[in-house]
C-alpha positions as CSV (number, residue, x, y, z in Angstrom):
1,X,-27.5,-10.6,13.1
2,X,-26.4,-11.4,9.4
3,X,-24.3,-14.2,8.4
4,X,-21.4,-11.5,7.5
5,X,-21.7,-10.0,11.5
6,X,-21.6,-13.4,12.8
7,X,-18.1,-14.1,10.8
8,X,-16.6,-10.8,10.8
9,X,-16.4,-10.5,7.3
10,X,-17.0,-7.1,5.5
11,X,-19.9,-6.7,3.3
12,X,-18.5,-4.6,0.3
13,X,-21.6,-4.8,-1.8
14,X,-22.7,-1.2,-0.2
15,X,-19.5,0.2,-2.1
16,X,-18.4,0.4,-5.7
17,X,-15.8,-1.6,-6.3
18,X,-12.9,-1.6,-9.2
19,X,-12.0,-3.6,-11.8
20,X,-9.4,-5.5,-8.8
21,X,-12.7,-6.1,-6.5
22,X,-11.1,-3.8,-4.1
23,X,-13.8,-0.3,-2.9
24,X,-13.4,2.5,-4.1
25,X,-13.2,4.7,-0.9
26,X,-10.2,2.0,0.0
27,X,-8.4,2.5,-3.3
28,X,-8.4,5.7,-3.3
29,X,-6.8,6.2,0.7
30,X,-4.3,3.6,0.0
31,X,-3.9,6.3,-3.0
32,X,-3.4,8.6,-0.7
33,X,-1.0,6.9,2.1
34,X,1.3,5.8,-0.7
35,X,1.7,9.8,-1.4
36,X,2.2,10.5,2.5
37,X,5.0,7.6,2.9
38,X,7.1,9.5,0.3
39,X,6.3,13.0,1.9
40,X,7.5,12.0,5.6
41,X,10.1,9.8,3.8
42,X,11.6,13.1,2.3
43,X,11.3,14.5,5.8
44,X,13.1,12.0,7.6
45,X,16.0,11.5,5.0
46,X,16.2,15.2,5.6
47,X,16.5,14.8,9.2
48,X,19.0,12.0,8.8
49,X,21.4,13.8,6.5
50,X,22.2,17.1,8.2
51,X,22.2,14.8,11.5
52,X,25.6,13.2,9.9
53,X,27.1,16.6,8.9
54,X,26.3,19.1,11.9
55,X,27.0,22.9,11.4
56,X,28.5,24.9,14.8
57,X,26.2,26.1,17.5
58,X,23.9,23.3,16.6
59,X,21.8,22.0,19.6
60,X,22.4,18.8,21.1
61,X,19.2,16.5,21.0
62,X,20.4,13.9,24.0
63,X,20.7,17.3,26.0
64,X,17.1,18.7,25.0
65,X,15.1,15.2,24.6
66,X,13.3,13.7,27.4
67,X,12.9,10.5,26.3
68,X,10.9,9.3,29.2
69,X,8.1,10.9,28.2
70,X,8.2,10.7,24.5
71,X,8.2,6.8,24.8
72,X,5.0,7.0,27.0
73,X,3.9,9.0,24.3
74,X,4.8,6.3,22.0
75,X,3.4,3.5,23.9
76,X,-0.1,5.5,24.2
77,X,0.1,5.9,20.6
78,X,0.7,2.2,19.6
79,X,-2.3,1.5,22.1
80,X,-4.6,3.4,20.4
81,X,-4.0,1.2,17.4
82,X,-5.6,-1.8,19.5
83,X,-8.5,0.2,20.1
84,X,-8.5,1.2,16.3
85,X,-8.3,-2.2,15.0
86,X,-11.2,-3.7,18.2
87,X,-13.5,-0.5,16.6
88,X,-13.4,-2.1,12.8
89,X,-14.0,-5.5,14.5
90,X,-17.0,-4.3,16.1
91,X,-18.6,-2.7,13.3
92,X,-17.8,-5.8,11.2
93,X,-20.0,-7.8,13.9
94,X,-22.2,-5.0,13.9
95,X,-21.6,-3.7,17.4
96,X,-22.6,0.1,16.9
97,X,-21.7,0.7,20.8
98,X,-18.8,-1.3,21.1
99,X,-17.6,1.2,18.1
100,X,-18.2,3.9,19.2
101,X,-16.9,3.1,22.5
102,X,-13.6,2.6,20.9
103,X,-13.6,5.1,18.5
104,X,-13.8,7.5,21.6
105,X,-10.5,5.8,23.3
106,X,-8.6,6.5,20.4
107,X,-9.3,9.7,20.0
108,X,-8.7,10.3,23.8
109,X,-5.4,8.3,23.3
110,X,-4.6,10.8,20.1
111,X,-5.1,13.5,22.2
112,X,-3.1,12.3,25.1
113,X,-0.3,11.8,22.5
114,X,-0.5,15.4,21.0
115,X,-0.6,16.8,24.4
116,X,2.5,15.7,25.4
117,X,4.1,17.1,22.1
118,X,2.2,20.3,22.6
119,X,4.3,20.1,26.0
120,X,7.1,18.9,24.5
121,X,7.3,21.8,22.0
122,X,6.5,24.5,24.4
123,X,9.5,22.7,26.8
124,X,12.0,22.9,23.4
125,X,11.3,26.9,23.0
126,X,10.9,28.4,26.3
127,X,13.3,26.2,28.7
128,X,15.9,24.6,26.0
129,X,16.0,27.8,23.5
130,X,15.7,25.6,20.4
131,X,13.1,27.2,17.9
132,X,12.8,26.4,14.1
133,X,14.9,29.0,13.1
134,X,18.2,29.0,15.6
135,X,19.5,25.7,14.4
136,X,19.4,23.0,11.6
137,X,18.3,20.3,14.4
138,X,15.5,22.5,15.2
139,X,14.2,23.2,11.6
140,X,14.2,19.3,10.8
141,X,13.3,18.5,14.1
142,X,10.3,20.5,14.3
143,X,9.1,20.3,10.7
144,X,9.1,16.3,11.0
145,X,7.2,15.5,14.2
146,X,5.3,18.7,13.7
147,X,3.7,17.3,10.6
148,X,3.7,14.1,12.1
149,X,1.4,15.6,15.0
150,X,-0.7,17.7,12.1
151,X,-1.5,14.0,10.7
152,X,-2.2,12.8,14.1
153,X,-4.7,15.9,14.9
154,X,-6.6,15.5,11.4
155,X,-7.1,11.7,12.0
156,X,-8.9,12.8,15.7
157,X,-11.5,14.8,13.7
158,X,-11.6,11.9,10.9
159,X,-12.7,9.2,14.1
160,X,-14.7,12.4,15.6
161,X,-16.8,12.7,12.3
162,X,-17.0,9.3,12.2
163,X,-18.1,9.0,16.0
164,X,-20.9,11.5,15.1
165,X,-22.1,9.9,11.9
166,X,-23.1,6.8,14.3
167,X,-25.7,8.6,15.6
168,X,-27.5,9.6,12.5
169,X,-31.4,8.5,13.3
170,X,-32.7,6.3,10.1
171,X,-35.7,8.9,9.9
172,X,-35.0,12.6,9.6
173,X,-31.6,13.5,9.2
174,X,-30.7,15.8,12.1
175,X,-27.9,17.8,10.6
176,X,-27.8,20.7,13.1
177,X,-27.6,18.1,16.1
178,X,-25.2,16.5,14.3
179,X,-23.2,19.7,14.2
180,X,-23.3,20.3,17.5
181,X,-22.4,16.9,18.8
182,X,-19.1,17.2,16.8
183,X,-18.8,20.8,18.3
184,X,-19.0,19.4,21.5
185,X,-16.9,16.5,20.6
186,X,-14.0,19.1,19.2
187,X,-14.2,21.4,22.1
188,X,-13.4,18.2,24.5
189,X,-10.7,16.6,22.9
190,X,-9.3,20.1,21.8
191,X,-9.1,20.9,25.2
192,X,-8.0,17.6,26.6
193,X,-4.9,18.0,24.6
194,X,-3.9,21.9,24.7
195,X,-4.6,22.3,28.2
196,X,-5.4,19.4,30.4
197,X,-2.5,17.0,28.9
198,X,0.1,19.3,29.1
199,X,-0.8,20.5,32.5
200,X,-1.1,17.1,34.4
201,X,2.8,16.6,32.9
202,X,3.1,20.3,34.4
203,X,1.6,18.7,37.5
204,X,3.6,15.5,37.4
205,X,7.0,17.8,37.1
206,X,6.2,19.2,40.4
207,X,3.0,22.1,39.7
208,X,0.5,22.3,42.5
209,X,-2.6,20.6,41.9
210,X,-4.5,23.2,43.4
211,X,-2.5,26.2,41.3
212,X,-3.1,24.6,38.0
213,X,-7.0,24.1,38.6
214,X,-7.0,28.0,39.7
215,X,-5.0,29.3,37.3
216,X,-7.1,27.3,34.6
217,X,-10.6,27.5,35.9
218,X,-12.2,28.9,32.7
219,X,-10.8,26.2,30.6
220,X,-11.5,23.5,33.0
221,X,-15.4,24.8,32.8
222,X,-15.6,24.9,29.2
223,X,-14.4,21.2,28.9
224,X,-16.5,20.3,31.6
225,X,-19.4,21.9,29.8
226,X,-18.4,20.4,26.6
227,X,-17.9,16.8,27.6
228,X,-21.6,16.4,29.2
229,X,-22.9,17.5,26.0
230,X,-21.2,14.9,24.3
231,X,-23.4,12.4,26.7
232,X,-26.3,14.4,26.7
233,X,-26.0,13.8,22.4
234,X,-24.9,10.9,22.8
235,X,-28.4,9.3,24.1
236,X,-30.2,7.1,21.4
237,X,-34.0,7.7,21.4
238,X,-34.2,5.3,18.2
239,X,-32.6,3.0,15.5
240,X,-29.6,4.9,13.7
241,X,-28.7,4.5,10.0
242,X,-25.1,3.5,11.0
243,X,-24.0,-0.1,10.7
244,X,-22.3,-3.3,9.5
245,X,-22.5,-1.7,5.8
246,X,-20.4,1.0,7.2
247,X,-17.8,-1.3,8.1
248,X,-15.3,0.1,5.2
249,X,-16.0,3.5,6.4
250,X,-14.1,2.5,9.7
251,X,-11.8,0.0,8.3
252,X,-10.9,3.3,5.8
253,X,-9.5,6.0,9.2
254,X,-8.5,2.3,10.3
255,X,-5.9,2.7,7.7
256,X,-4.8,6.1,8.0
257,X,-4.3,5.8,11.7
258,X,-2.6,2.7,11.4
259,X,-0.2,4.4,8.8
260,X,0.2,7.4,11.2
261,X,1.5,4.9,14.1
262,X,3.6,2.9,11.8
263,X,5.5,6.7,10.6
264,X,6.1,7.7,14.0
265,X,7.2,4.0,15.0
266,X,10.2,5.3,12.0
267,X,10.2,8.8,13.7
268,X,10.9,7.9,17.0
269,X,13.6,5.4,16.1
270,X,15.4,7.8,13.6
271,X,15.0,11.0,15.5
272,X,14.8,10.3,19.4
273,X,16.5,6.9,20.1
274,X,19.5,7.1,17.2
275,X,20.8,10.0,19.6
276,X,21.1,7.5,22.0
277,X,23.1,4.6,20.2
């Protein structure tokens, strides 16, 4: 192991670097989050204002929230930071498993977290009657956290891609295996979160076990089907291409997901536990 594994510091000589010493591919996402902290920061001052001033007929929020399970949501969130910030430590030491072991619980925590806002949503419009067009609360509401959860889905095919690219043999470069393993990678997670998620909460709220397996067989299969592909790709027959000088490839969606916890840290405070104060 290198002298830079052994002290966890990041070799940046695999990158271009500026004139400040600082990579480009970092530059240029810090770039990138300074835009998105004025975008959601428009959003939430949004939100705030017409909270002060409601029109008539709007909807109540301490009456439609269930603030139980948005802070679980939270707290699964804010864990999948920790596993975010072990995955950069491990590539820095050059532990290829160990990252991609914890690449996989964040995106399995990401999904956990949009599956109980896909339940949450579905909750808002069919049981509570609050869409995006029948009140102000509803329009903010659900353009905020919805592009909140947007962010949240984009960064669980960022880490995907990334979980992938691990693989990548040093010889031959095994592009349509690569494509598949993320296709099988997708179709898990994707189905973790629209389906499974939101039906355990189903389950938790009082749904028979045995119902929602019945009622969901076809999508149970696929995922099923789709997560043993992801182990049968994810077998190593050979040394891979991916390692320590990747390290500010991770450290990179490090930053983004870091930035995505941090917004909905502000979101959850502003939108869900204000009501309660």
């Amino acid at each position: 192991m290198s002298s830079h594994a052994a002290t966890g510091a990041i070799d940046h000589h695999h990158d271009h670097t500026t004139a400040t010493g600082i990579p480009n591919k970092k530059l240029l996402w810090w770039a990138f989050l300074a835009s998105d902290c004025m975008f959601f920061g428009t959003l939430i001052s949004t939100h705030l204002v017409y909270r002060l001033n409601p029109p008539p007929g709007n909807a109540v929020p301490t009456e439609i929230f269930n603030i139980e399970l948005t802070s679980f949501s939270t707290f699964i969130l804010l864990m999948s930071s920790l596993l975010m910030a072990l995955a950069v430590n491990a590539i820095q030491r050059g532990n290829v498993k160990s990252t991609r072991l914890m690449l996989l619980g964040t995106m399995f925590f990401g999904c956990i977290f949009l599956g109980g806002q896909v339940f949450e949503f579905t909750h808002f419009v069919f049981v509570k009657k609050m869409t995006l067009s029948n009140s102000i609360f509803g329009s903010t509401f659900f353009t905020l956290t919805g592009t909140h959860g947007t962010h949240v889905a984009i960064g669980v095919l960022l880490l995907g891609m990334m979980y992938v690219r691990t693989f990548k043999p040093t010889s031959g470069n095994g592009l349509l295996r690569n494509f598949a393993h993320l296709g099988a990678v997708c179709v898990t997670m994707g189905v973790s979160f629209i389906w499974f998620v939101p039906g355990m909460i189903e389950v938790i709220y009082g749904l028979p076990l045995g119902e929602f397996l019945s009622h969901h067989a076809v999508p149970l299969s696929v995922g099923v089907a789709a997560f043993i592909a992801v182990l049968w790709f994810g077998r190593t027959a050979g040394p891979v291409e991916f390692g320590e000088k990747n390290a500010g490839d991770i450290e990179a969606i490090g930053l983004y997901w870091h930035f995505v916890d941090i917004v909905w840290i502000i979101i959850f405070t502003a939108v869900y536990l204000l009501e309660y104060l």
